[in-house]
N, C-alpha and C positions, 0 to 999 in steps of 0.2 A: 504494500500500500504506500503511496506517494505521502510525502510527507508537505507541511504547510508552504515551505521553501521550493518544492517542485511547483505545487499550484498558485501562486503569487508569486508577481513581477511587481518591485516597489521604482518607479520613474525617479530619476533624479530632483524631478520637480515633486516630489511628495506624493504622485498616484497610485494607487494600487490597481494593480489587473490581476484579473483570473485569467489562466491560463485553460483557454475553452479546450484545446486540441492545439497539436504539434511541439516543437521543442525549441532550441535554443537558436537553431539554423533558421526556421519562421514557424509562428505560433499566430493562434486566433485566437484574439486577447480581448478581453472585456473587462474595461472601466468600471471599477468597483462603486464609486460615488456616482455618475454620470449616467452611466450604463451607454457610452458608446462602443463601437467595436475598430479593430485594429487587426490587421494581418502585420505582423510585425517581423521584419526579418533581424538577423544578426543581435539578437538579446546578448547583451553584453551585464550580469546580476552583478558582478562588483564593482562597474561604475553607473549602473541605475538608468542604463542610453539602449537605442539599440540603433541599426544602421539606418533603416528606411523604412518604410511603412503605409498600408493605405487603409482610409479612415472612412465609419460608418458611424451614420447615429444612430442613436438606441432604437432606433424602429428598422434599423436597417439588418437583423440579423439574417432573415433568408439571403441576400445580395452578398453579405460579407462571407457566410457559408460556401454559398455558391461560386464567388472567385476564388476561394481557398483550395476547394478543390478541384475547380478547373487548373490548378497552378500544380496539380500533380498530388496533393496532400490527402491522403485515401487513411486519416490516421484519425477521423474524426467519429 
C-alpha cells in the first residue's frame, strides 16, 4: 500500500495535489484546495517544481483523463 508521500505532491508554492494516476515521469494530479487538474510531467518532490504541465478546471476531469491517456498512460 502506497504511502501518504506516494499520493501527494506539495508545489513549491504551498499546493497540494493528489496524485490521481501515473508517476514521477507525468502524473494526473488534482489540486487538493481548488480541485483543478494537471497532467504534470517531470515531478521533481525535493524541490516542490515539476517540468511542464497542462491544466484543467475542476469540471474538467473527463478532458484531463482523456488527454492522459491519449499521451500513452494506460496506468489509470
Amino acid at each position: 500500500m502506497p504511502n501518504n508521500r506516494d499520493l501527494i505532491f506539495k508545489n513549491d508554492n504551498g499546493s497540494r495535489y493528489f496524485i490521481v494516476a501515473g508517476d514521477d515521469e507525468e502524473a494526473l494530479l488534482r489540486e487538493m484546495s481548488r480541485g483543478g487538474y494537471v497532467i504534470a510531467w517531470g515531478l521533481d518532490r525535493e524541490n516542490g517544481v515539476w517540468t511542464g504541465g497542462s491544466y484543467y478546471g475542476a469540471d474538467e476531469f473527463g478532458p484531463a483523463v482523456k488527454t492522459f491517456l491519449e499521451e500513452g498512460n494506460d496506468d489509470l
